[in-house]
C-alpha positions as CSV (number, residue, x, y, z in Angstrom):
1,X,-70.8,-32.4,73.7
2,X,-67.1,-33.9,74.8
3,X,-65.6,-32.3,71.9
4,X,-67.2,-28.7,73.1
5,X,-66.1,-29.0,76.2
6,X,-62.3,-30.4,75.0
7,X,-62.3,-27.5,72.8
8,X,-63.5,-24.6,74.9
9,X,-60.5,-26.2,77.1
10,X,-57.9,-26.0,74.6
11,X,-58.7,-22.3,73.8
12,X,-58.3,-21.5,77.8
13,X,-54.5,-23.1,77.6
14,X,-53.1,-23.6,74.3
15,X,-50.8,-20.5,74.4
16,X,-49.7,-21.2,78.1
17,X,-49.0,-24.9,76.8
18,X,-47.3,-23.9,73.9
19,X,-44.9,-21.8,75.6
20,X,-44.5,-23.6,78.5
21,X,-43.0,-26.3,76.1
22,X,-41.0,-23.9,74.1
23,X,-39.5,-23.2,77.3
24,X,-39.2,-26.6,78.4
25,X,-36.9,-27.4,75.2
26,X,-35.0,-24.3,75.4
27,X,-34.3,-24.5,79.2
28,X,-32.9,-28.5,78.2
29,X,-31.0,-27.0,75.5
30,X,-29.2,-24.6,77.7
31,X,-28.3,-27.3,80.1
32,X,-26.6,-29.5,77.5
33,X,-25.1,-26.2,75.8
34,X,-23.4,-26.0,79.4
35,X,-22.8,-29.9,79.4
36,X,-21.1,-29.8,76.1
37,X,-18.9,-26.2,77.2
38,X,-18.1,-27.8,80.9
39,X,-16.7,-31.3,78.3
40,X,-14.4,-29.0,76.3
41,X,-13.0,-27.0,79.5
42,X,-12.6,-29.7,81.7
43,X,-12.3,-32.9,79.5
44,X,-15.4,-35.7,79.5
45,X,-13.4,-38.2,81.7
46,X,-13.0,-35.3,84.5
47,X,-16.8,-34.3,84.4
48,X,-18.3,-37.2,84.5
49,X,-15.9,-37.8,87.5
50,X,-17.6,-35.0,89.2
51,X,-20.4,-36.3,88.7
52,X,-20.3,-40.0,89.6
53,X,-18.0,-39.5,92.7
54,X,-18.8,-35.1,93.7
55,X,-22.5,-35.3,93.3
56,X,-22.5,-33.2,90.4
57,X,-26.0,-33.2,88.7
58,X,-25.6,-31.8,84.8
59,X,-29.3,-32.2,85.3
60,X,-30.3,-29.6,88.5
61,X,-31.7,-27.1,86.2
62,X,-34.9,-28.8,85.5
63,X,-36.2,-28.9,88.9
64,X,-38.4,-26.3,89.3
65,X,-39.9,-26.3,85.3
66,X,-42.6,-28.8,85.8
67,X,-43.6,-26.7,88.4
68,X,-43.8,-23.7,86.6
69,X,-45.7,-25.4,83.9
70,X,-48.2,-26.2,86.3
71,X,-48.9,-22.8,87.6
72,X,-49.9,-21.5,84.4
73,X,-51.9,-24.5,83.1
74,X,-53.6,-25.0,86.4
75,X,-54.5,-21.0,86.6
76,X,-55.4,-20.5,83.2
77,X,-57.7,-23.4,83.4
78,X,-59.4,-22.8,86.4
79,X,-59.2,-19.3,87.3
80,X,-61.4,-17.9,84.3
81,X,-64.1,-20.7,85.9
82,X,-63.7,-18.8,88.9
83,X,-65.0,-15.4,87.6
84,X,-68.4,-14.8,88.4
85,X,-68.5,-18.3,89.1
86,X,-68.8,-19.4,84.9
87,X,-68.3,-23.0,85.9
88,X,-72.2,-23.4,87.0
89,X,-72.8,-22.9,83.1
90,X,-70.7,-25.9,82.5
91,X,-72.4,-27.6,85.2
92,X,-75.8,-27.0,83.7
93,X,-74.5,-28.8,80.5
94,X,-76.5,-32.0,79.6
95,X,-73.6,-34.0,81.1
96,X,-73.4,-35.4,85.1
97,X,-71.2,-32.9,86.9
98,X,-68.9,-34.6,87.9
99,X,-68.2,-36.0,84.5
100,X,-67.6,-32.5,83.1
101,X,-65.0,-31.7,85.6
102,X,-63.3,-34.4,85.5
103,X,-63.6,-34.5,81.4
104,X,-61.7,-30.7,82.0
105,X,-59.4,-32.4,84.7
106,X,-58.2,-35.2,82.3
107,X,-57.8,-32.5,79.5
108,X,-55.6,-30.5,81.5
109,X,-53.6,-33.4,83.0
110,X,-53.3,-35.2,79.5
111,X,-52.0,-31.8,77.7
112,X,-49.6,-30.9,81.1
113,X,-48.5,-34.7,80.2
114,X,-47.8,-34.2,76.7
115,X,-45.4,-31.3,77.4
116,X,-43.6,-33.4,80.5
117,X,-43.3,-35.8,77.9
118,X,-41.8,-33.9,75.1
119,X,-39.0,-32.6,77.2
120,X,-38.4,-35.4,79.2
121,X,-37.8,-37.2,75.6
122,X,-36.0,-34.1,74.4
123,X,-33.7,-34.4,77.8
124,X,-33.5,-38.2,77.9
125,X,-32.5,-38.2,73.5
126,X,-29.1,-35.4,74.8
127,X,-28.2,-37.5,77.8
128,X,-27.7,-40.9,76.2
129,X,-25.5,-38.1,73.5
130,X,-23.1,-36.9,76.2
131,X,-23.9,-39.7,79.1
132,X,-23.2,-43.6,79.7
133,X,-26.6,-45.9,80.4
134,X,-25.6,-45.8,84.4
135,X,-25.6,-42.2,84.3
136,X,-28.8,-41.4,82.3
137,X,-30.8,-43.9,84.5
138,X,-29.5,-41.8,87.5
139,X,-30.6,-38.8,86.1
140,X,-33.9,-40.3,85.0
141,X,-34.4,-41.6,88.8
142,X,-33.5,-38.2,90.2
143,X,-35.8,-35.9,88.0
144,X,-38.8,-38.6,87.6
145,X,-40.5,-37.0,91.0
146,X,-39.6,-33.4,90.2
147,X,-42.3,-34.2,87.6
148,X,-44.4,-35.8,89.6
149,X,-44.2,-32.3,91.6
150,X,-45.7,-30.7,89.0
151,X,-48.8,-33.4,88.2
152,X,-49.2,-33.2,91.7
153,X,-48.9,-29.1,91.8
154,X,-51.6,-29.0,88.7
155,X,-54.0,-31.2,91.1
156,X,-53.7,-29.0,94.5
157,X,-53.7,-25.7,92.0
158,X,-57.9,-26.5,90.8
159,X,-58.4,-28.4,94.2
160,X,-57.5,-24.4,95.6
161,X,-58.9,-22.2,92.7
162,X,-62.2,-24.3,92.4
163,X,-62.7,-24.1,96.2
164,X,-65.3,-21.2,97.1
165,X,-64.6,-20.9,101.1
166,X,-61.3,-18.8,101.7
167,X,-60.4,-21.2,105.1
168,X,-60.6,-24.2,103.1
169,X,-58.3,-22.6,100.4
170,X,-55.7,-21.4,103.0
171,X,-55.7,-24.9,104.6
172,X,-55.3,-26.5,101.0
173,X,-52.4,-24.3,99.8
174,X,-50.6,-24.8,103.7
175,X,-51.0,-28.7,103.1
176,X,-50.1,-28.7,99.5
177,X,-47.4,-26.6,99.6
178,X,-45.9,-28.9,102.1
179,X,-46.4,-31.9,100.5
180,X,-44.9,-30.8,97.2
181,X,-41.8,-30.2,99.1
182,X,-41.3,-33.8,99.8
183,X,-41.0,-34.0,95.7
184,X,-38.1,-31.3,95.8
185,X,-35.5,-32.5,98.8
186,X,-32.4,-32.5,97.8
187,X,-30.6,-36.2,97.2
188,X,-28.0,-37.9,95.8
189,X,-28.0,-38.7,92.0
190,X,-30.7,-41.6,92.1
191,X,-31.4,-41.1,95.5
192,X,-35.2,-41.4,95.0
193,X,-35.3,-44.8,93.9
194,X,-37.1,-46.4,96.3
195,X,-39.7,-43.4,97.3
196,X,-40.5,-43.2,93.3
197,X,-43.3,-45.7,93.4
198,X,-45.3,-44.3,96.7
199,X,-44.6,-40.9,95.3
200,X,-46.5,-41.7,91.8
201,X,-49.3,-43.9,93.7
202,X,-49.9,-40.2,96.1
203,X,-49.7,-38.4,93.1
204,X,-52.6,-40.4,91.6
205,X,-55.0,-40.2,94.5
206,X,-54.6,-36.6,94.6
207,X,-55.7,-36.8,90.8
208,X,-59.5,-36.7,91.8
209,X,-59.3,-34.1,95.0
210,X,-60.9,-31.3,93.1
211,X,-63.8,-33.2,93.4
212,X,-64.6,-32.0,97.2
213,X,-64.2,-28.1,96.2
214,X,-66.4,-28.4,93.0
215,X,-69.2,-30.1,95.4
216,X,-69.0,-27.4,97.6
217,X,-68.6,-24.5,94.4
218,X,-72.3,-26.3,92.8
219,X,-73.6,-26.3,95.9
220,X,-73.2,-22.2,95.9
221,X,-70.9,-22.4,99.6
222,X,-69.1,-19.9,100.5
């Protein structure tokens, strides 16, 4: 029964996954297209000057891509279970409820995961090309919680769509959008060092929120 349920999931997001990575790997290849033309105009030794000493970040461009990888893996998920609410056929599946969703949850988190990872390693593999170790760790440091912003965007996203009363929706999207925020402040190269670790044990607990909308969804409030 796992398998049907994986399945049916992979046919709700395998195109938005697909080319959310193919972005992912093109949007990393422009930035180190830009690295590479910023080396030969301004010589290596000056740019990386910029960048150790004039906050230059070669790396600003992937901030918002997690985040637009979890928009359309979160809404196609979720928003076709919406529709004439279709997810109380998956909750009448010979499976505990809350072990369904949270077999969808992990499905979606695991394959967002998977495409985090791909670029990250795609992104990491060019830096240690063009970057010393001191650098690369920076960078790692600085972008680490921009995708933790988009795990954490993904788990607000079916904590909203999956709610079925329109105040409790408002007041999740108010809160969430807030608190995705504190991913995305601005910082020095490395900056986030220390917050990295609370950020990624918040992220977590918010990995099982959904949980309180789908009570209310089977329950038929709204």
């Amino acid at each position: 029964m796992w398998k049907s349920v994986i399945y049916k999931e992979w046919l709700k997001v395998r195109w938005f996954l697909i080319g959310f990575t193919a972005l992912g790997i093109f949007g990393v290849g422009y930035i180190f297209l830009k690295v590479q033309h910023d080396f030969a105009f301004m010589e290596a030794k000056n740019y990386w000057y910029n960048s150790l000493f004039k906050g230059l970040q070669y790396f600003g461009y992937l901030k918002f891509l997690p985040l637009a990888g979890a928009l359309a893996i979160g809404v196609a998920q979720y928003f076709p279970e919406t529709i004439n609410k279709r997810i109380k056929l998956t909750f009448h599946l010979p499976l505990k409820e809350n072990k369904v969703l949270m077999m969808m949850h992990t499905f979606g988190t695991c394959s967002l995961l998977a495409a985090y990872l791909l670029i990250f390693a795609v992104f990491f593999g060019f830096s240690k090309i063009f970057f010393a170790s001191e650098m690369v760790n920076g960078a790692v440091i600085s972008v680490f919680p921009w995708f933790l912003a988009g795990l954490t965007s993904y788990f607000i996203i079916a904590l909203v769509v999956l709610e079925p009363i329109w105040k409790y929706r408002i007041f999740y999207s108010l809160i969430g959008g807030f608190f995705v925020t504190i991913y995305l402040k601005s910082a020095v190269t490395a900056g986030y060092g220390p917050a990295n670790p609370i950020l990624f044990v918040l992220t977590a607990c918010l990995s099982i929120a959904l949980i309180f909308s789908a009570y209310r969804f089977r329950k038929g409030e709204m």
